[in-house]
C-alpha positions as CSV (number, residue, x, y, z in Angstrom):
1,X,-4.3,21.1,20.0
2,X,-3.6,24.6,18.4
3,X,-5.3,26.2,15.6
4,X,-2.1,26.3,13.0
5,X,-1.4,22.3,14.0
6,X,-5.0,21.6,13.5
7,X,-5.1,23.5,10.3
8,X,-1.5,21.8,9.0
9,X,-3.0,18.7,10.0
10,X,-6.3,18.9,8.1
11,X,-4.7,20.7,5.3
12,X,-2.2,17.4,4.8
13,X,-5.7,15.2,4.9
14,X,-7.4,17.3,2.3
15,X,-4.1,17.4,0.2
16,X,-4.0,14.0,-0.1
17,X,-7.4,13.6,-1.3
18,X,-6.9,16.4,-3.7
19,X,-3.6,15.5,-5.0
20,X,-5.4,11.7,-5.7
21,X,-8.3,13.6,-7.2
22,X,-6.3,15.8,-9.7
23,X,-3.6,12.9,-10.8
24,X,-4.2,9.2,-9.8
25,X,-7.1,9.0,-12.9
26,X,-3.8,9.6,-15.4
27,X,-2.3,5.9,-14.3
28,X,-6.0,4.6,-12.9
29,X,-8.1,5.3,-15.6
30,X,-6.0,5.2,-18.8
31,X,-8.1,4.7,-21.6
32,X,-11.7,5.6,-19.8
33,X,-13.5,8.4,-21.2
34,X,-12.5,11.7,-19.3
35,X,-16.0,12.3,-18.4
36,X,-15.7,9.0,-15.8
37,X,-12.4,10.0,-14.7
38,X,-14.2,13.4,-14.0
39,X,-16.9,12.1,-12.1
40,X,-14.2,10.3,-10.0
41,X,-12.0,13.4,-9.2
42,X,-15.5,15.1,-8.0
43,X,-16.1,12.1,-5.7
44,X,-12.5,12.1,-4.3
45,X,-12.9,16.6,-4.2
46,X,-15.9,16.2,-2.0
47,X,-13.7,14.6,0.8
48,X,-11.2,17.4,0.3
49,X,-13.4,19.7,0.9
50,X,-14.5,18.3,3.7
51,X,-11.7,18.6,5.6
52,X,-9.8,22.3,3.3
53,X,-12.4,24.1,4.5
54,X,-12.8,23.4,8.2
55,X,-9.0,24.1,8.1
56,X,-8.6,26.9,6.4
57,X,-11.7,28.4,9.1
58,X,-9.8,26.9,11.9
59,X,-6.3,28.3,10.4
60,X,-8.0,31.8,9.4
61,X,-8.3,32.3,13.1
62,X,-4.8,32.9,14.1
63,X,-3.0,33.4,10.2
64,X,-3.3,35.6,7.7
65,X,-4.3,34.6,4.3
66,X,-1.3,34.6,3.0
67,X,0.5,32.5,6.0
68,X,-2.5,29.6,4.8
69,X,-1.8,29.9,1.0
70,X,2.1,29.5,1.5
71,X,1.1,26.5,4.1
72,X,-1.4,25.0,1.5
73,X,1.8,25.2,-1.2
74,X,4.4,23.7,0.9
75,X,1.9,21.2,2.0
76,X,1.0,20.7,-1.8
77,X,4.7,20.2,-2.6
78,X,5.4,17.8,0.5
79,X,2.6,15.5,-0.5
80,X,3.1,15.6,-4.6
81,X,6.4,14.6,-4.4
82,X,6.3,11.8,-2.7
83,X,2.8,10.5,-4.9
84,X,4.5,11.1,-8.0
85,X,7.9,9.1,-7.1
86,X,5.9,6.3,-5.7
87,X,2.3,6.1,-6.9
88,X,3.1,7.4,-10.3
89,X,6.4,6.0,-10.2
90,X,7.9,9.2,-12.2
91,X,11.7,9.3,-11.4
92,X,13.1,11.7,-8.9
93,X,14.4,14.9,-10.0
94,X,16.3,17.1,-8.2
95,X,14.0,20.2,-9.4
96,X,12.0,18.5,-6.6
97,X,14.5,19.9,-4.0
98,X,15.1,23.2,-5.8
99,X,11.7,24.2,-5.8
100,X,11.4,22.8,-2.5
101,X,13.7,25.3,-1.3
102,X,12.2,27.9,-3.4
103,X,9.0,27.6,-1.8
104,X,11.1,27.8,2.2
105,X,12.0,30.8,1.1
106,X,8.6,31.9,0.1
107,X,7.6,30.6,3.6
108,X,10.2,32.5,5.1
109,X,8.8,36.2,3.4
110,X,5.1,35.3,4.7
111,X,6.0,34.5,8.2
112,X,9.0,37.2,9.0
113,X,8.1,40.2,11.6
């Protein structure tokens, strides 16, 4: 398996466990002190870091730091969007696509010769 698959890979992981840690407490723990919902999020961040650093190691091995951070956003993006349609159940907007392209083109500036 190649570094940049491995790092996309464990990058989606971690994502997932971030994106959970930073928003699920909003529908989850409504009405819980924030201090619990904090303690939470840092149980659910330790996983994440688990698996963002060994990727970003892996990934820092054949990309630059700027090819990871514009993988991390576009990885961010692809995994919010679907979370907050159906997990938070937050309608879909079509700023969704807009800044989904936005962020292609961002992709396209980090990777060109």
């Amino acid at each position: 398996m190649s570094p940049t698959f491995q790092t996309v890979l464990l990058l989606s992981l971690s994502n997932v466990f971030m994106t959970f840690a930073w928003y699920a407490h909003l529908k989850d723990m409504a009405g819980k002190p924030w201090y619990l919902a904090a303690l939470a999020s840092w149980g659910i961040a330790l996983f994440e870091y688990l698996l963002q650093v060994p990727a970003n190691r892996i990934g820092h091995t054949t990309l630059s730091l700027s090819q990871l951070k514009i993988i991390q956003e576009v990885i961010s993006l692809s995994i919010f969007i679907p979370f907050a349609v159906l997990y938070m159940q937050q309608p879909f907007k079509w700023d969704y696509v807009w800044a989904a392209l936005c962020i292609l083109g961002a992709v396209y500036f980090m990777f060109r010769a």
